[in-house]
Backbone as a chain_set.jsonl record, in Angstrom:
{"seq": "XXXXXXXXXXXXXXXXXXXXXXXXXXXXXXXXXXXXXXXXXXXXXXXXXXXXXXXXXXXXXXXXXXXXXX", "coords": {"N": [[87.597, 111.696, 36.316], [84.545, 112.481, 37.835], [82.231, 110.504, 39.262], [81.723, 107.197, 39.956], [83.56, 105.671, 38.724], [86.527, 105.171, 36.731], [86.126, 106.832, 34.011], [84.138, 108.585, 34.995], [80.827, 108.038, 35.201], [80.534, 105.81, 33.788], [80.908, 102.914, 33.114], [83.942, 101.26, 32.348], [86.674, 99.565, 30.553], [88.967, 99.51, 31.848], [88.372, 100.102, 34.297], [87.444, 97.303, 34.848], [89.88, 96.135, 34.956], [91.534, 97.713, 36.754], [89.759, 96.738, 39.057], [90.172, 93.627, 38.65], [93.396, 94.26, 39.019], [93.545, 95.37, 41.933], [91.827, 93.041, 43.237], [93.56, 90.833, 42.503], [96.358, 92.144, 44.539], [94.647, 92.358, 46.727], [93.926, 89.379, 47.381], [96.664, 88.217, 48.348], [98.28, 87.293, 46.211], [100.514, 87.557, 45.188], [103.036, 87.663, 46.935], [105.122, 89.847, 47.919], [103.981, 92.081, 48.398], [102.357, 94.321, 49.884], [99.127, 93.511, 51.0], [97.344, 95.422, 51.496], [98.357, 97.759, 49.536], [96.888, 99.27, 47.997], [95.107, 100.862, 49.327], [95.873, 103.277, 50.048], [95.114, 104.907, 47.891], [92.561, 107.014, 47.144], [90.862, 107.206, 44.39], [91.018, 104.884, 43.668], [90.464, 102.765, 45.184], [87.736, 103.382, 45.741], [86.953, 102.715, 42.675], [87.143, 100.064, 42.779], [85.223, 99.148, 45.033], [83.319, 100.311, 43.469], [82.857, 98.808, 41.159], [82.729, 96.07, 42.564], [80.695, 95.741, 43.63], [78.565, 95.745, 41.335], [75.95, 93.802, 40.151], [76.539, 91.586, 37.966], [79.247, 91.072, 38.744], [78.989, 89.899, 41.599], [77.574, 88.092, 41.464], [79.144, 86.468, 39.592], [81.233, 85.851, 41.676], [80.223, 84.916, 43.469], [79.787, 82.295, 42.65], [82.466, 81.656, 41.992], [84.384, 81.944, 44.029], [87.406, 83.582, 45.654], [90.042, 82.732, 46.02], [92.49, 82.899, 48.692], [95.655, 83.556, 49.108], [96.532, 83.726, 51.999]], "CA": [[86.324, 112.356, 36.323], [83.514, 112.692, 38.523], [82.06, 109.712, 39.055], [81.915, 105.765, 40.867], [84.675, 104.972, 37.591], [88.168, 106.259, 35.852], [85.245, 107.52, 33.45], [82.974, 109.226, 35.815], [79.864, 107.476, 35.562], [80.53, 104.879, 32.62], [82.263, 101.828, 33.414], [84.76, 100.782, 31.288], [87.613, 98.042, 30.916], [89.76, 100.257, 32.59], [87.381, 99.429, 35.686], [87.613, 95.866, 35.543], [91.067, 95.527, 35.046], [91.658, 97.686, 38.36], [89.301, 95.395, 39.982], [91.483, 92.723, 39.061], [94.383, 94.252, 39.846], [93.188, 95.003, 43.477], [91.548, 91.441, 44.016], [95.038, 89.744, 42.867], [96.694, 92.373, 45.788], [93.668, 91.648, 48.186], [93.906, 88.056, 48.009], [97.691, 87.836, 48.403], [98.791, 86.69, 45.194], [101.971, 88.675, 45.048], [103.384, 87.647, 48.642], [106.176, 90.646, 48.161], [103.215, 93.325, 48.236], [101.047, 94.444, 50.653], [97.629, 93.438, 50.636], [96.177, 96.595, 51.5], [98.866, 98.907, 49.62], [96.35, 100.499, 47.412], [94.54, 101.502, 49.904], [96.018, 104.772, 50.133], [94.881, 106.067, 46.491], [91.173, 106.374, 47.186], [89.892, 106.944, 43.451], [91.343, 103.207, 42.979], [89.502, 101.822, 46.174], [86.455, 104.106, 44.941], [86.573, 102.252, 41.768], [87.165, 98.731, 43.771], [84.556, 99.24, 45.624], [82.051, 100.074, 42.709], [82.987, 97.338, 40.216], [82.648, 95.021, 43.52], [78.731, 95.537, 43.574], [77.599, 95.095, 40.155], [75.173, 92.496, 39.918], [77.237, 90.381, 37.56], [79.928, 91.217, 39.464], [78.759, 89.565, 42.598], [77.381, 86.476, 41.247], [80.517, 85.823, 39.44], [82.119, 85.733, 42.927], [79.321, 83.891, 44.087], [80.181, 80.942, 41.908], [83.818, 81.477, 41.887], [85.008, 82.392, 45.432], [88.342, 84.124, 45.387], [91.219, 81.875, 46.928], [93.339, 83.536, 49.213], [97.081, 83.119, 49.497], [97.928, 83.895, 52.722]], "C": [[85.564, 112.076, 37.604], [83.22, 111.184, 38.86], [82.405, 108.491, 39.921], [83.457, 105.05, 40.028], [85.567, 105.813, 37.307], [86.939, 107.066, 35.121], [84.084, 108.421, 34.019], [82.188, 107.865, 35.897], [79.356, 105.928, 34.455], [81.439, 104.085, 33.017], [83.059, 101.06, 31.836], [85.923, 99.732, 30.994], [88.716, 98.487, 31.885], [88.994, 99.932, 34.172], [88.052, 98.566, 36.268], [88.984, 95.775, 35.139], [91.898, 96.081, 36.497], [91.387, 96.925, 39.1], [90.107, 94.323, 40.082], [92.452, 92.87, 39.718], [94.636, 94.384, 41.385], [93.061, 93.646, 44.365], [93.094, 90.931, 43.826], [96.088, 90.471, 44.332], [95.99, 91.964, 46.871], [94.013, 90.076, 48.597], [95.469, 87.301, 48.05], [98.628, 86.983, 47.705], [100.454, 86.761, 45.026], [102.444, 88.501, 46.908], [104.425, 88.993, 49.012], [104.912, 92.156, 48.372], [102.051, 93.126, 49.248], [99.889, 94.218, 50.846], [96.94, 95.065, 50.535], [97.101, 97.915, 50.852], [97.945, 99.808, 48.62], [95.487, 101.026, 48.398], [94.164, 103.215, 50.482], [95.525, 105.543, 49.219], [93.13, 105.565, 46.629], [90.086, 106.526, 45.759], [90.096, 105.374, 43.18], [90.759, 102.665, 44.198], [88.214, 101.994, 45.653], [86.198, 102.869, 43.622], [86.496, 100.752, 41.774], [86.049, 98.645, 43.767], [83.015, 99.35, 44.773], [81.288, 99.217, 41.862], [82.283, 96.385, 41.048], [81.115, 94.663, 43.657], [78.14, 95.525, 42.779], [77.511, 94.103, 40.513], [75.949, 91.379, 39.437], [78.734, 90.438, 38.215], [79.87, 89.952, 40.542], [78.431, 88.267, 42.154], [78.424, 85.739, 40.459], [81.111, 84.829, 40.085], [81.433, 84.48, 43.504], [79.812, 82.21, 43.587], [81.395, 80.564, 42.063], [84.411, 81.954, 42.797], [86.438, 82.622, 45.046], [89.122, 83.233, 46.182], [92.258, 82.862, 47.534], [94.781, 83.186, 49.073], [98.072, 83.372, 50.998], [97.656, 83.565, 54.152]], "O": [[86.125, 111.353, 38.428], [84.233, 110.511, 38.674], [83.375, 108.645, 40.663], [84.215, 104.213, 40.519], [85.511, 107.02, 37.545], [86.701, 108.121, 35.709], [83.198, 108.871, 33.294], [82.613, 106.843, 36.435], [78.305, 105.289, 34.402], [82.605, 104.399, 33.258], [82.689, 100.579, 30.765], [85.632, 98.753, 31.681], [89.257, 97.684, 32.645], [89.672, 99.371, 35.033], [88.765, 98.525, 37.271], [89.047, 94.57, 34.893], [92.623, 95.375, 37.197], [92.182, 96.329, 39.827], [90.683, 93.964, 41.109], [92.75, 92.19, 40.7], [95.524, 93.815, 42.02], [93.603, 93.231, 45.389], [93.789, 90.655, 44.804], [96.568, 89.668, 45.132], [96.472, 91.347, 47.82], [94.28, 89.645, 49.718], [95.586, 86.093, 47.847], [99.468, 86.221, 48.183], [101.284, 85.894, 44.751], [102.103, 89.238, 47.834], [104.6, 89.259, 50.202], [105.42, 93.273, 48.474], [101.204, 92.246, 49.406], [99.385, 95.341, 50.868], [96.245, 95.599, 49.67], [96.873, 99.026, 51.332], [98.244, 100.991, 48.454], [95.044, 102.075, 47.933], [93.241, 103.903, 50.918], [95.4, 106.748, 49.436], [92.579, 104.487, 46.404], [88.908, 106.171, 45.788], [89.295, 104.75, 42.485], [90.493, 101.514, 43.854], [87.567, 101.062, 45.176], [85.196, 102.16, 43.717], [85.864, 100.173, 40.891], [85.49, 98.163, 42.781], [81.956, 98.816, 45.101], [80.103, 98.919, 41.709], [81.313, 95.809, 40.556], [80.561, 93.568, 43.761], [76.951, 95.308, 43.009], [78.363, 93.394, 41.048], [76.126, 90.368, 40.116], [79.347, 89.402, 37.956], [80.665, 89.029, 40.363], [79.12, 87.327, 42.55], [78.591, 84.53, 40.618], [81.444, 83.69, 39.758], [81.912, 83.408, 43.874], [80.094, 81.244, 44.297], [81.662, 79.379, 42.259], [85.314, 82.662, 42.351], [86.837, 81.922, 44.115], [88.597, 83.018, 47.275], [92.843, 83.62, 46.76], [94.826, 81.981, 48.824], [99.278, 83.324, 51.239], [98.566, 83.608, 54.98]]}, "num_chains": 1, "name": "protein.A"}
């Protein structure tokens, strides 16, 4: 749909489990996979990217800094 989400404009678990699955590629969890290979499908960056700036989102992070692997 339309929308910052898989749902258009309703976030849903479907969201945050992209999000996850992005951050574990971003922060090089998976050493056999690209960091940046979703990069190419831009409703799944799109939906990265929206999750990433909720409020509770961010202070999450804030508290719990993401560890890199690589």
């Amino acid at each position: 749909g339309s929308g910052p989400y898989v749902l258009g404009e309703t976030l849903s678990v479907a969201d945050l489990a992209i999000f996850a699955s992005v951050t574990a590629f971003k922060c090089g969890i998976l050493e056999f996979v690209d960091r940046n290979v979703l990069d190419a499908y831009p409703k799944i960056k799109g939906v990265y990217d929206s999750v990433s700036t909720l409020p509770k989102v961010v202070e999450w992070y804030e508290k719990h800094p993401i560890k890199t692997f690589y």
